[in-house]
C-alpha positions as CSV (number, residue, x, y, z in Angstrom):
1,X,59.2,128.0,-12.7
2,X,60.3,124.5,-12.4
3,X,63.7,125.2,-10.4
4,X,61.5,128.3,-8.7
5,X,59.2,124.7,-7.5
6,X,62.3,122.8,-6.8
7,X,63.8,125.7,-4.2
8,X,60.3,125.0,-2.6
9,X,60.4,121.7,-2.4
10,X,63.8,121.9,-0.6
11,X,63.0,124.5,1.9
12,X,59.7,122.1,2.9
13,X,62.2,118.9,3.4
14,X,65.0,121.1,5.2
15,X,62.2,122.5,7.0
16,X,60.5,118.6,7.7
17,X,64.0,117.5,8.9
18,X,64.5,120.8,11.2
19,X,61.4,120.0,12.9
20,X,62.8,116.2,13.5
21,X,65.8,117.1,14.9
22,X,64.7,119.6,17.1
23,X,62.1,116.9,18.4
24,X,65.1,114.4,18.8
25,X,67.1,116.9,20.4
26,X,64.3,118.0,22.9
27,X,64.2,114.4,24.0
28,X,67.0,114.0,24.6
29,X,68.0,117.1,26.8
30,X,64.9,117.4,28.5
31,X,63.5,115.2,31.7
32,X,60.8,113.2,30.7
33,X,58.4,115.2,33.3
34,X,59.3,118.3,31.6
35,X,58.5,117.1,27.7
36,X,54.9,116.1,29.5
37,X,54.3,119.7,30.8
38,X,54.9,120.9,26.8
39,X,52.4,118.6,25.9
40,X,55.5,116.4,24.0
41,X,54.8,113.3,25.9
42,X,51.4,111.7,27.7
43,X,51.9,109.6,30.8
44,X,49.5,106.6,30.9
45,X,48.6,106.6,27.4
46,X,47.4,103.3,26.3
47,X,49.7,100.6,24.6
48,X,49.1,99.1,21.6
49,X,51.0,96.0,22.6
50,X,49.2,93.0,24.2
51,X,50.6,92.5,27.5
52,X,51.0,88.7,27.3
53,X,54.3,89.2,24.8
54,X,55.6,90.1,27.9
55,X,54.6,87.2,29.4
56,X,57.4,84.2,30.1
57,X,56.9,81.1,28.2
58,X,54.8,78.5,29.5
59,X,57.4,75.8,31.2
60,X,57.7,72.5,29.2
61,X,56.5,69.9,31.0
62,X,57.9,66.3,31.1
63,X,56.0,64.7,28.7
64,X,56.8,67.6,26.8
65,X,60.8,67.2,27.2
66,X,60.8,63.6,27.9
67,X,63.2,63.9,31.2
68,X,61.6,63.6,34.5
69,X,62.9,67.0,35.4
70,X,62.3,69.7,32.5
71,X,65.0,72.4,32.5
72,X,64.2,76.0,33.9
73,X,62.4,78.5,32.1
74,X,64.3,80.8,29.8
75,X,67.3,78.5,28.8
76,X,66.0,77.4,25.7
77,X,66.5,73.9,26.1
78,X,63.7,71.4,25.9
79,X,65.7,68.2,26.6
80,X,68.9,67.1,26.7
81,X,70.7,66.7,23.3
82,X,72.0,63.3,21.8
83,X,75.6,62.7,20.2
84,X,75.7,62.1,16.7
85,X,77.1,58.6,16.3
86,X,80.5,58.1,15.8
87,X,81.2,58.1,11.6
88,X,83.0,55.0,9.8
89,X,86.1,54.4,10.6
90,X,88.7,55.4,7.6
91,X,89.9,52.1,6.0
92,X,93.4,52.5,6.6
93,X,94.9,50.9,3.0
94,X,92.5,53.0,0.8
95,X,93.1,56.1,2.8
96,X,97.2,55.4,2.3
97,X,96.1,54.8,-1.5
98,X,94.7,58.4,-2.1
99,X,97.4,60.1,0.0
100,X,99.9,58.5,-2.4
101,X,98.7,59.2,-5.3
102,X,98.8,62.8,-4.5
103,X,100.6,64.8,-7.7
104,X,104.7,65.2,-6.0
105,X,106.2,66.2,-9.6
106,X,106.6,69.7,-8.2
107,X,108.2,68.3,-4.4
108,X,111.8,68.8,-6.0
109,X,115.1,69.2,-3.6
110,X,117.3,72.1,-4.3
111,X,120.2,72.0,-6.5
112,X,122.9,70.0,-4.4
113,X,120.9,69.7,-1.2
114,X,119.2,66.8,0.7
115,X,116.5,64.5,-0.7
116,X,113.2,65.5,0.3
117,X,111.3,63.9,3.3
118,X,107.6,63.2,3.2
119,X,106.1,62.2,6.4
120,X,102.7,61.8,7.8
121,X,100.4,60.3,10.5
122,X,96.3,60.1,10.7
123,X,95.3,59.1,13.9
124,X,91.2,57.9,14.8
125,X,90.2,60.5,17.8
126,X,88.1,58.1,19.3
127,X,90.1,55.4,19.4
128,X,93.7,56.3,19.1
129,X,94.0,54.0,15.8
130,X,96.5,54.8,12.9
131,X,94.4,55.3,9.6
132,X,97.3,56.4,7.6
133,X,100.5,56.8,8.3
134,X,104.1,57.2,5.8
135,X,107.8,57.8,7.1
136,X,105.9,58.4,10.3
137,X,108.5,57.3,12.8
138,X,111.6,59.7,11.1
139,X,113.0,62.7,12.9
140,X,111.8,65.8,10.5
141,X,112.1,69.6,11.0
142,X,108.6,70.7,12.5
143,X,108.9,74.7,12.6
144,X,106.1,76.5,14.4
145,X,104.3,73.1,15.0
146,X,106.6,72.9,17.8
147,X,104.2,75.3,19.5
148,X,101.9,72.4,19.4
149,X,103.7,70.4,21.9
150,X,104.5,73.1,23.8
151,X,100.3,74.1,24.1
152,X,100.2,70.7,25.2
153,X,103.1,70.4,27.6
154,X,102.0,73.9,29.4
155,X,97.8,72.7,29.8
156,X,99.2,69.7,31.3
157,X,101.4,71.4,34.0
158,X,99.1,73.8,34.7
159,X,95.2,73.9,35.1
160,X,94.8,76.9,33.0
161,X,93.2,79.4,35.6
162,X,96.8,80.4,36.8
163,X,98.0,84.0,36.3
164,X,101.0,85.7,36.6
165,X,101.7,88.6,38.5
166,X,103.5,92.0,37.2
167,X,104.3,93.9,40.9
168,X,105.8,97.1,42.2
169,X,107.1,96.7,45.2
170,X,109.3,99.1,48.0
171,X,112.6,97.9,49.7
172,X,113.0,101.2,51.3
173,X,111.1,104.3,51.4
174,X,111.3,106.2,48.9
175,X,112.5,103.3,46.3
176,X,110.3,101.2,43.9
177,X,111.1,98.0,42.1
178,X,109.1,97.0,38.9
179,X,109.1,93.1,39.3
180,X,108.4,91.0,36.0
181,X,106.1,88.1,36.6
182,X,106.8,86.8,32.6
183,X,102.9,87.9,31.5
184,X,103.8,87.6,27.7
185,X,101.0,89.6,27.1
186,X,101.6,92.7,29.3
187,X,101.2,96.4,27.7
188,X,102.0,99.6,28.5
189,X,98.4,101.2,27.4
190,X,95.1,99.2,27.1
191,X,95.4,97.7,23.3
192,X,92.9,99.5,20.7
193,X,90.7,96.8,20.3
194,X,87.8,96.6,22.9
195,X,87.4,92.9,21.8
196,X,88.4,90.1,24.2
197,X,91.4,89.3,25.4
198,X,92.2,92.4,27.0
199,X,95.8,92.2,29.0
200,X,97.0,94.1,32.1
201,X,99.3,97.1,31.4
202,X,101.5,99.2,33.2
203,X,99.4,102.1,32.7
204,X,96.9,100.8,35.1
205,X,99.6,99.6,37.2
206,X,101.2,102.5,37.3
207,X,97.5,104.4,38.4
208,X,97.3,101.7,41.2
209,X,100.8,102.9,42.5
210,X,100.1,106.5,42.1
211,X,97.1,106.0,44.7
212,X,99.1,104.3,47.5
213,X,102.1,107.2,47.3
214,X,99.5,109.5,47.9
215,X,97.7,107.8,50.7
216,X,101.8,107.4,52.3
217,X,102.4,111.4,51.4
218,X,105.0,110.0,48.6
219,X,105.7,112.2,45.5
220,X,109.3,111.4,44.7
221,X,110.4,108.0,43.5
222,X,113.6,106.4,42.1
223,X,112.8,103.5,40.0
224,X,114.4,99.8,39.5
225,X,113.7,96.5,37.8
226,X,113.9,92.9,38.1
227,X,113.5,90.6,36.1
228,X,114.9,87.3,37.6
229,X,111.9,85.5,37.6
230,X,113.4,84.2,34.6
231,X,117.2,83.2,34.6
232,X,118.1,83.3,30.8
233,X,120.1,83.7,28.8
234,X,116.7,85.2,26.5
235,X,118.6,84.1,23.0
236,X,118.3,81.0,22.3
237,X,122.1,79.9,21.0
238,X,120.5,77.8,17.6
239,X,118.6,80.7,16.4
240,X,120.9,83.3,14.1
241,X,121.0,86.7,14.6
242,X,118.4,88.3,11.9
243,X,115.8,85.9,13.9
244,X,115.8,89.2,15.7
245,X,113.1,90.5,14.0
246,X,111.0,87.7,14.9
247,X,111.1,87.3,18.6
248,X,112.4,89.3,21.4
249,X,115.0,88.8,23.6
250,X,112.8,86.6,26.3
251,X,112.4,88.0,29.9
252,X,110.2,88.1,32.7
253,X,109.4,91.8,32.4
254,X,108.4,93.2,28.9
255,X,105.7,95.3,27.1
256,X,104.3,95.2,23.9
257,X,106.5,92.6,23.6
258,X,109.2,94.9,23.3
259,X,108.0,97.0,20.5
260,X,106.0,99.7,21.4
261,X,102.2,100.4,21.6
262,X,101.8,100.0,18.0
263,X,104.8,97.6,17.3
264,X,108.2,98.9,15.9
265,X,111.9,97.0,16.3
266,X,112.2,94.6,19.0
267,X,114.2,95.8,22.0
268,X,117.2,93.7,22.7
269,X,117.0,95.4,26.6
270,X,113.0,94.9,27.0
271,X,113.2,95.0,31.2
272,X,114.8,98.4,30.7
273,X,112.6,99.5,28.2
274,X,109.8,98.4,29.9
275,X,110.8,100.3,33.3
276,X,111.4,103.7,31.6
277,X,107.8,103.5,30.1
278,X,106.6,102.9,33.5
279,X,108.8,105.7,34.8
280,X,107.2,107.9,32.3
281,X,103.5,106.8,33.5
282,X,104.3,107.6,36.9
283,X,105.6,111.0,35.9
284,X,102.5,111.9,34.2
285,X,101.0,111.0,37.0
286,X,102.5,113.9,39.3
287,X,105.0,111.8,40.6
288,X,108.6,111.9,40.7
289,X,111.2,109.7,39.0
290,X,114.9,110.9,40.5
291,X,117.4,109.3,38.2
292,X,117.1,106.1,35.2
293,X,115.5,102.6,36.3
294,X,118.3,100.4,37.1
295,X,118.5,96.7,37.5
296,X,117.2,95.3,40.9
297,X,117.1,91.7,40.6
298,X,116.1,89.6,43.8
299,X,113.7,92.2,44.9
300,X,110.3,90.5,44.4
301,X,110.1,89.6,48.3
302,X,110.2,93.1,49.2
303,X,106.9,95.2,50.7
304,X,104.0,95.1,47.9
305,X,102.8,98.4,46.1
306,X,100.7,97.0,43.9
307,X,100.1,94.3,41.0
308,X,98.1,93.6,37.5
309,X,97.4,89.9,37.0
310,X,98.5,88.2,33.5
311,X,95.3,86.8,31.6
312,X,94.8,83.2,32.8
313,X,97.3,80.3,31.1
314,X,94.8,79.1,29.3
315,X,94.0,81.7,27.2
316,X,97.5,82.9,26.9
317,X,98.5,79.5,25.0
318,X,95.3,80.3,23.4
319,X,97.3,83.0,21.9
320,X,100.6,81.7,21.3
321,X,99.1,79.3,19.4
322,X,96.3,81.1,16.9
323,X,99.1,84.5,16.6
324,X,101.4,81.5,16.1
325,X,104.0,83.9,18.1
326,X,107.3,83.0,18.7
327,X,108.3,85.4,21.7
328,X,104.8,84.4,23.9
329,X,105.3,80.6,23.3
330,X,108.9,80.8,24.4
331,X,108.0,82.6,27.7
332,X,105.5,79.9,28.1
333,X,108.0,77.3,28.0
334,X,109.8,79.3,30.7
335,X,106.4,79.6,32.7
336,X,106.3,75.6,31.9
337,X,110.2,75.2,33.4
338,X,109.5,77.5,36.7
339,X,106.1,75.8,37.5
340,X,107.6,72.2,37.2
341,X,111.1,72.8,38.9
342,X,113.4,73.1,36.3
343,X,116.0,76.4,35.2
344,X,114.3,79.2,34.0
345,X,116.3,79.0,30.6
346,X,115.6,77.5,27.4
347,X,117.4,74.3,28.4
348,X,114.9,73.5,31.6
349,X,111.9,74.5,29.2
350,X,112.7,72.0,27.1
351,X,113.3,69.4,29.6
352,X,110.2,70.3,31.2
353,X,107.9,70.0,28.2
354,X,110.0,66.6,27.6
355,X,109.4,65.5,30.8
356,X,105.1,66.4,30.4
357,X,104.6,64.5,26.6
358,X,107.0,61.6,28.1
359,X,104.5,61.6,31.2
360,X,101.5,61.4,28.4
361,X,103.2,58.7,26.9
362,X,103.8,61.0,23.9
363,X,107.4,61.2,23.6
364,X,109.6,59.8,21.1
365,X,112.9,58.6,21.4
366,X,115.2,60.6,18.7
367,X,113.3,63.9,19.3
368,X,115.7,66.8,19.3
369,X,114.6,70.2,20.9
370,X,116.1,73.3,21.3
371,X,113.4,75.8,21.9
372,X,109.8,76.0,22.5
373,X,108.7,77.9,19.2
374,X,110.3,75.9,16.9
375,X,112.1,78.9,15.1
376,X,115.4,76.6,15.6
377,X,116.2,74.6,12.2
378,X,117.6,71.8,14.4
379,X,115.0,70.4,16.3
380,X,113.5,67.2,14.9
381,X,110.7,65.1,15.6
382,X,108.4,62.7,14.3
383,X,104.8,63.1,12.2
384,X,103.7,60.4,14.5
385,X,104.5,62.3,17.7
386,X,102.5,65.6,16.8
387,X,99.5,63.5,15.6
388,X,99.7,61.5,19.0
389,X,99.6,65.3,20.7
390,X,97.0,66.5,18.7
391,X,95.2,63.7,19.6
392,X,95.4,64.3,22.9
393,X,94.5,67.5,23.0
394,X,91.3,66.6,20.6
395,X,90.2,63.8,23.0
396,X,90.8,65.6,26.7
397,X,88.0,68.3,27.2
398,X,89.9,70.3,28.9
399,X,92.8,70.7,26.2
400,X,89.9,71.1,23.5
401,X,89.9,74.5,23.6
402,X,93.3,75.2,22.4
403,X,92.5,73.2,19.0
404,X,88.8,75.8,19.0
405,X,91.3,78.5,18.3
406,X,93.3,77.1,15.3
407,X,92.9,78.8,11.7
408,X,90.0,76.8,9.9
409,X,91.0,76.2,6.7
410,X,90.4,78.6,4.1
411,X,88.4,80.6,6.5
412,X,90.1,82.3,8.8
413,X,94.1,83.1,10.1
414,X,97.2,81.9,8.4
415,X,94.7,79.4,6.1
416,X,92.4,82.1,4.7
417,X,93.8,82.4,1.5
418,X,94.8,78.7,1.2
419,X,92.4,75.5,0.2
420,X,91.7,77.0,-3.0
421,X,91.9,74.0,-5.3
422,X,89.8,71.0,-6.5
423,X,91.5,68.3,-3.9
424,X,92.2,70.8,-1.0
425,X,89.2,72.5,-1.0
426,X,86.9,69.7,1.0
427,X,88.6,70.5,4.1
428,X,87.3,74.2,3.8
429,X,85.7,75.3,6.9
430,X,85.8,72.2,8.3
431,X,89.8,71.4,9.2
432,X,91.3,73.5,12.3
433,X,95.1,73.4,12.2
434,X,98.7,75.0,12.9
435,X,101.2,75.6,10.4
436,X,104.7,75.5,10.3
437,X,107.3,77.0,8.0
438,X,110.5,77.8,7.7
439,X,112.8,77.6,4.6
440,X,112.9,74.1,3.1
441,X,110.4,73.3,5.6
442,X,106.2,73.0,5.5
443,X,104.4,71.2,8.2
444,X,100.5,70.9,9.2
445,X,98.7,69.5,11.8
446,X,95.4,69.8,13.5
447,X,91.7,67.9,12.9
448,X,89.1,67.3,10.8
449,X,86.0,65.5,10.0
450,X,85.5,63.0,7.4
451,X,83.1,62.5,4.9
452,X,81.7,60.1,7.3
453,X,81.9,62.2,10.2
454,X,84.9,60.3,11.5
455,X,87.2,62.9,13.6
456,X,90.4,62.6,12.9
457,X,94.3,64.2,13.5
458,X,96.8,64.4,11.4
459,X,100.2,65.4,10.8
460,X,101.8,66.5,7.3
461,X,105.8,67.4,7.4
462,X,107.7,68.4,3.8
463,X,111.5,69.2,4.5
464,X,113.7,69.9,1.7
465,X,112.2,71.4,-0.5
466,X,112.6,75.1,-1.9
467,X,109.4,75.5,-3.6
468,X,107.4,76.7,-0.6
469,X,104.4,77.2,-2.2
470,X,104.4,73.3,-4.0
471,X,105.1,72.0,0.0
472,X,101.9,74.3,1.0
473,X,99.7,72.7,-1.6
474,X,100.6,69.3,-1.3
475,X,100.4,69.3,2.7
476,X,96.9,71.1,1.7
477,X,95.8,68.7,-0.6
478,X,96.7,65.9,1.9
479,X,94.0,67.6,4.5
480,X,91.4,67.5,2.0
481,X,92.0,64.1,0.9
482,X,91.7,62.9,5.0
483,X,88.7,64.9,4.8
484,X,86.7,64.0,2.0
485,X,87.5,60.1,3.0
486,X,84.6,58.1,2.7
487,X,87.0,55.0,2.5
């Protein structure tokens, strides 16, 4: 009897649930005039929702806001907002104090190799005053902090609303050129996240192109490629060779970076490779590709086809910098060389993002650069140059943004799973910075906010030392330290 009640029970709720989903699926398939004639729905049936909640809200007025001119309804301001005060200012010998008596019995060199180097600079925001500062002025190994002077270097060129073109255009009937524009983020299909950035692809290039050969009667196409935009060579001579599997050969024309939709190896050819994926797109398409795409260089003045535009520079350092990627930065410095004049090879990016810090008054003498990424072991410059930069960029509205997009400390990027300890962990969710590492080599620098609410930038270089992980904790327990200064 009792599973003879249970089997009832189920057929009522199966039953219950039928009659729900046919309801659901009645409403949805049927127009809302033909649910009334059923009886399902009743036009003009009365609300039981007071009208005024629809209402807008009353505007404040000025007493109410205290400025002569209240804001607009709907913006949900009611005045304008005041500035915290600036915090105390760091006292500079107890800051140094702490900072040195950080624990460095683990910051040992390797068996035979070079002493280790500490260096460091804390620099006031506000007022551009050293609070701290050790070994600040020697020559060190930065690694991917480079990219930090390059951000800075390519904001100040630019204005940060500039894109970069990727073009097909037609020197003869019958005869298409892809032109490279050097969009580091170009694709070949739309990426699979639907969350912002979203770059330009060849794939809608290529439906843009497909249109206009119709429109002309075109449906057979050979196919070249040019890539001069940039002049190379795209290997930088001070990287070795397995730094191939870290950044691509660097050209004007690539997508995916060289890898594929969904990554892969790095192409060592990526113009090429790049120009038989759009071969293939036109061919789906229902048009025509006689022959392999072949090199075309020089052709970018020809007749337009049709173009994608790059996202806007600033949100293309925006993402050199928080991927921390070596391939987009250094096609940024070329950007940074062709915008200000100089050869399109890794020798006029460097003089060009010279030539910008020097300008900023940022530059020190003894700095040694090679690239723009700072995958080369011999670049060298000083704690107290990439605290001046970050500085800047901290102070200058403008430049702010590229600091927004750093990995907060503990939270989020490479510093999620760092912080974790008793001295560190202050500067949890509250320090924004880039790292850098290589072997031997450990480097940090970004902001923070003091106990006192004093913002501050620093800069924390470790070379020689093999003991990655020790270099990561001290430069770590060195943030918090800045940050829990109440000194």
């Amino acid at each position: 009897m009792r599973s003879r009640g249970r089997a009832v029970e189920w057929v009522i709720t199966w039953l219950v649930v039928g009659v729900l989903l046919a309801g659901g699926f009645l409403l949805s398939v049927f127009h809302r005039e033909a649910l009334a004639v059923t009886g399902l729905t009743r036009s003009g049936a009365p609300t039981t929702v007071a009208p005024e909640l629809f209402a807008p809200p009353p505007t404040p007025t000025a007493a109410e806001t205290g400025a002569d001119n209240p804001p607009p309804a709907g913006t949900g301001l009611v005045g304008p907002a005041e500035l915290p005060a600036p915090g105390v200012l760091p006292e500079r010998a107890a800051l140094e104090a702490e900072l040195g008596a950080l624990d460095r019995s683990k910051l040992l060199p390797a068996d035979g190799g070079e002493p280790v180097a500490i260096g460091y600079e804390v620099i006031d925001v506000a007022t551009g005053e050293v609070v701290a500062a050790s070994n600040e002025k020697a020559p060190l190994i930065p690694a991917s902090n480079t990219k930090t002077l390059t951000a800075l270097a390519v904001m100040n060129a630019f204005d940060g609303s500039e894109t970069f073109a990727t073009r097909v255009v037609q020197p003869e009937p019958g005869h298409l050129v892809l032109v490279g524009g050097g969009d580091p983020l170009l694709r070949s299909i739309p990426s699979p996240e639907t969350a912002y950035p979203q770059p330009a692809t060849t794939d809608e290039l290529a439906e843009l192109t497909v249109e206009a050969l119709r429109e002309a009667g075109v449906t057979s196409v050979s196919l070249g490629y040019d890539e001069s935009h940039f002049t190379g060579p795209g290997w930088n001579e001070t990287w070795p060779a397995n730094y191939r599997d870290q950044v691509t050969t660097i050209s004007a024309l690539w997508t995916d970076e060289g890898r594929g939709p969904r990554g892969g190896a790095r192409s060592q050819t990526p113009a090429l490779a790049a120009a038989t994926t759009f071969a293939t797109q036109l061919t789906a398409r229902g048009i025509t590709v006689t022959g392999a795409p072949v090199a075309a260089p020089g052709s970018g003045g020809a007749e337009e086809v049709a173009r994608v535009e790059s996202l806007p520079v600033h949100v293309l350092v925006e993402q050199f910098m928080q991927r921390s990627n070596n391939s987009f930065t250094e096609v940024m410095g070329f950007q940074l060389a062709a915008r200000t004049g100089h050869p399109t090879t890794f020798a006029g990016s460097v003089a060009a993002i010279r030539e910008q810090l020097t300008a900023l008054g940022i530059w020190d003498e003894g700095t040694v650069l090679h690239d723009a990424s700072g995958l080369s072991r011999s670049n060298r410059f000083t704690p107290n140059m990439l605290a001046a930069a970050l500085a800047e960029l901290a102070s200058e509205p403008r430049l702010s943004v590229i600091l927004d997009g750093l990995p907060t400390a503990g939270v989020t990027g490479t510093l999620a799973d760092r912080f974790g300890d008793a001295i560190a962990r202050p500067a949890r969710g509250i320090a924004r910075a880039k790292t850098g590492s290589l072997s031997l080599v450990a480097t940090l620098g970004g902001t923070t906010l003091t106990a006192d609410d004093r913002l501050l930038a620093f800069a924390f270089f470790v070379n020689g030392v093999p003991d990655g992980g020790a270099a990561r904790v001290w430069v770590d327990q060195a943030t918090g330290t800045v940050t829990a200064c109440g000194c």
